[in-house]
N, C-alpha and C positions, 0 to 999 in steps of 0.2 A: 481728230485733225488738229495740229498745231494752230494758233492760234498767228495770222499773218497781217496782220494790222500794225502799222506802225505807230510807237511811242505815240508820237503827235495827234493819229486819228484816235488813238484809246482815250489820251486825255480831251479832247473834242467831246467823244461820248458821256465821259464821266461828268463833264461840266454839265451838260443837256442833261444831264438825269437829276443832278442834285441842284440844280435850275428847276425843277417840277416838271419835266419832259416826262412825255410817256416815250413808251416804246418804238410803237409806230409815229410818235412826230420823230421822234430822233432818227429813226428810219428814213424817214422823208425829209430831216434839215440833211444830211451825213452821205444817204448812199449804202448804207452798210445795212445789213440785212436784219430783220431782226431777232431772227434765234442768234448769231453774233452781238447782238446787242445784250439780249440777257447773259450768254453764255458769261462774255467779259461783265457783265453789274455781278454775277454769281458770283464768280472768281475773285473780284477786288473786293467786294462785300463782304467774301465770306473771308480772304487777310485783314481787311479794316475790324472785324470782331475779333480776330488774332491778335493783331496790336495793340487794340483799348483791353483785352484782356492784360497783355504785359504793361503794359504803360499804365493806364487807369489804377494804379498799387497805391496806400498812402499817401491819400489825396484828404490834407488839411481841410475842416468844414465844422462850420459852426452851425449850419442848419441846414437842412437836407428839406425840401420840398418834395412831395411823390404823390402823384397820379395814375389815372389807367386812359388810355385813347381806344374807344372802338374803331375797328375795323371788321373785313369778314375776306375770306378766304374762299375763293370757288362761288359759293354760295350764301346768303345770307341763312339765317337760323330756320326763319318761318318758313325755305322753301326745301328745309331738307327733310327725308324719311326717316321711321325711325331707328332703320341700321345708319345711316349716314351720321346721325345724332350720334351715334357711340364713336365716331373718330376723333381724335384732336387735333386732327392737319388741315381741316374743310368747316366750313361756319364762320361764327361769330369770333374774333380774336381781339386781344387787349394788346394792347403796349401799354407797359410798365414802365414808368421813369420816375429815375431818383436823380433833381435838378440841386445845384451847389448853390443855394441863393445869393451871395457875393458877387461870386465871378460866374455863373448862369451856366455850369461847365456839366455836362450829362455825365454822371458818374458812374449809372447802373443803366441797363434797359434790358426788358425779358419780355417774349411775345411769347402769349398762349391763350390757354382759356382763362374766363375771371372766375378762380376756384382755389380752394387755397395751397393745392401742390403748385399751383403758377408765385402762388403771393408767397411763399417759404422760397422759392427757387429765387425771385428779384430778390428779398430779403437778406439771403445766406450773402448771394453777389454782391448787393450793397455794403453788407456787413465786412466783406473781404476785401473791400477797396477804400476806406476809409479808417482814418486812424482814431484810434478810441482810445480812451483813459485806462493805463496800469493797473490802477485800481478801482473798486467799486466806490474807495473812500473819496475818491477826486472830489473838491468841491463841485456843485453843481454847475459854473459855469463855464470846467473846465471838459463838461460832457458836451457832445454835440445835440441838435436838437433834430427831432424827426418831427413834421408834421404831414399829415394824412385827410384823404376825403373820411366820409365815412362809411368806405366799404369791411363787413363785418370782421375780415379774416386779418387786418392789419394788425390788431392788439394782441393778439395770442402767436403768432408769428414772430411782431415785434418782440413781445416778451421772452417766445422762449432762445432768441437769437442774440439781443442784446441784454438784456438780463436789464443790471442799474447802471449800465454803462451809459445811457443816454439819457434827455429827455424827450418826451412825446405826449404829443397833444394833437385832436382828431376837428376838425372844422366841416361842420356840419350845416351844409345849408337848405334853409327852408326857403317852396316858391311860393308866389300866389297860387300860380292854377298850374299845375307842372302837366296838366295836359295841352296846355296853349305851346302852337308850336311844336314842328319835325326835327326843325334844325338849328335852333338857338332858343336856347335855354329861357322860360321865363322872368318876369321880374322877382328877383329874390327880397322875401318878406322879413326874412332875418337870418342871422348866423348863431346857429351855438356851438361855443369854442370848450370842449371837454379835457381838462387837465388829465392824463394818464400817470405820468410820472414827474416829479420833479420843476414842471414849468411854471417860473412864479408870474410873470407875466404872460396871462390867456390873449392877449393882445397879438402876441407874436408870435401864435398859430396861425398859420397862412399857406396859401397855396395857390396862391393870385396870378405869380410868376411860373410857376409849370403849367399852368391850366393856359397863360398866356403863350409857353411853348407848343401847344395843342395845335392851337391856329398855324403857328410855323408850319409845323409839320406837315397839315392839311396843304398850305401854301406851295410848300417844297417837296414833297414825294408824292406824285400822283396817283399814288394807289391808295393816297388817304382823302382823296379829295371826292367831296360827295357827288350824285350823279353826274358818275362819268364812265364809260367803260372799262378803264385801266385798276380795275382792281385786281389781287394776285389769284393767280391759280392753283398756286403751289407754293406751303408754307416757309420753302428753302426760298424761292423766290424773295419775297416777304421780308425773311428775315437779314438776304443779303441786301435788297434797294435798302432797309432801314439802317444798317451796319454801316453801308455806306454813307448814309447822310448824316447818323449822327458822328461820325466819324469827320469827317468834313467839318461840321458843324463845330466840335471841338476845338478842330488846329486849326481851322481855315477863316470859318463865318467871322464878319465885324459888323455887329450891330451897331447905334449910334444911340445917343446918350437920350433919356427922355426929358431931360430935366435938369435942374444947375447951370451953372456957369459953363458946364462944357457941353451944353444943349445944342445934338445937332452933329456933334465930335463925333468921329468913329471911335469903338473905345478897340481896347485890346481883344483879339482874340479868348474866350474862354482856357486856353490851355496856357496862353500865357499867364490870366488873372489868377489862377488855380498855381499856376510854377512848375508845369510839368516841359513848359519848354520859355529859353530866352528870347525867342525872335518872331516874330510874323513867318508864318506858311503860308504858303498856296498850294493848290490842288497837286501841283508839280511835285513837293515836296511832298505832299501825304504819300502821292501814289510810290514815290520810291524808296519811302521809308516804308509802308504796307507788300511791295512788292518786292521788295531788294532781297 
């Protein structure tokens, strides 16, 4: 069935979602039903990963920040069997991001399992949307700089995808008691910062600002938001609410400044700060440029 919602109530909806709406509150701010509700988040979700695919090309960056976010899909891990355990669309699922520390701009994101055919698949992507040095001779600070948790499968990934094009360095942190605590992390007892390649200052290994992204995301897509019913059923679902908001997030969001003289400023849009567009969007303009 043709889709008979006009302009105006589509973009209603898409605000309420990327606002941290569930389904059924949008349902119940709106009027509109909610299999219409998904059907339209699937459909613009799934052009807004269309777009960041075209557009997201030779995106200038001097250091790349990259994390993984739990989520889970249908069910969490511990309550599935063990055929259910052999699917990758249902359980426990990562999001993958690779953050532009500059301009705060999502340059990569890949949902799946946290295994390493997931961490090669963000990788290769990462690696296709950012621009690297000619040669291996570049001086060193003309490489970009990768930094990482320390999950295992990043340095041999890392390695066989960017060779000496980059540097990379892995930040590792230790807790007190890393059993205190469900849902925030305990007090961390120290950091070790591991040079991989090329980083002469370990200092500026970090990952402060995408782990900071984390809480956004929890904040804004209710499917990452802890006990709460609005988690996905379906990993298309999933992967279009997320397409959607980092997409947004991109051309739309204005964060405000933490610090300095313009404490408190809205700064530019990320896709501004990165240069992939001259002006301020709003929701209006993503959807007609993801929909047109």
């Amino acid at each position: 069935m043709a889709n008979v919602l006009t302009r105006e109530k589509q973009l209603m909806i898409l605000k309420l979602l990327v606002e941290g709406n569930s389904l059924r509150a949008v349902t119940r701010i709106t009027g509109v039903h909610r299999t219409t509700v998904m059907n339209l988040m699937v459909t613009v979700g799934s052009k807004c990963d269309e777009f960041m695919s075209r557009n997201l090309r030779d995106v200038k960056t001097k250091h790349v920040e990259i994390d993984e976010q739990w989520t889970w899909v249908l069910k969490k891990n511990a309550h599935m069997t063990a055929a259910e355990k052999m699917s990758t669309s249902i359980g426990d699922q990562y999001l993958f991001i690779g953050l532009e520390q500059d301009s705060r701009l999502i340059i990569a994101h890949t949902i799946g399992k946290r295994n390493e055919k997931t961490t090669r698949q963000f990788i290769a992507q990462l690696a296709n949307r950012i621009v690297l040095p000619e040669s291996v001779n570049e001086p060193v600070e003309a490489k970009p700089q990768l930094s990482t948790d320390g999950w295992n499968c990043y340095p041999g990934a890392i390695a066989d995808t960017f060779g000496s094009l980059v540097q990379y360095g892995q930040i590792i942190k230790n807790y007190t008691d890393e059993q205190m605590g469900r849902y925030a992390p305990p007090d961390i007892a120290k950091c070790d910062r591991r040079r991989h390649q090329f980083v002469e200052n370990l200092m500026t290994i970090c990952t402060s600002h995408v782990e900071r992204f984390n809480c956004t995301t929890r904040m804004f897509v209710k499917r990452f938001c802890r006990l709460t019913l609005a988690f996905s059923k379906k990993l298309e679902n999933l992967n279009a609410a997320v397409s959607l908001y980092i997409a947004y997030y991109n051309w739309c969001w204005r964060s405000r400044e933490n610090d300095g003289p313009n404490a408190g400023r809205f700064r530019m849009t990320p896709a501004v700060q990165a240069g992939l567009t001259d002006r301020l969007w709003k929701i209006e303009d993503l959807y007609d440029a993801v929909m047109g």
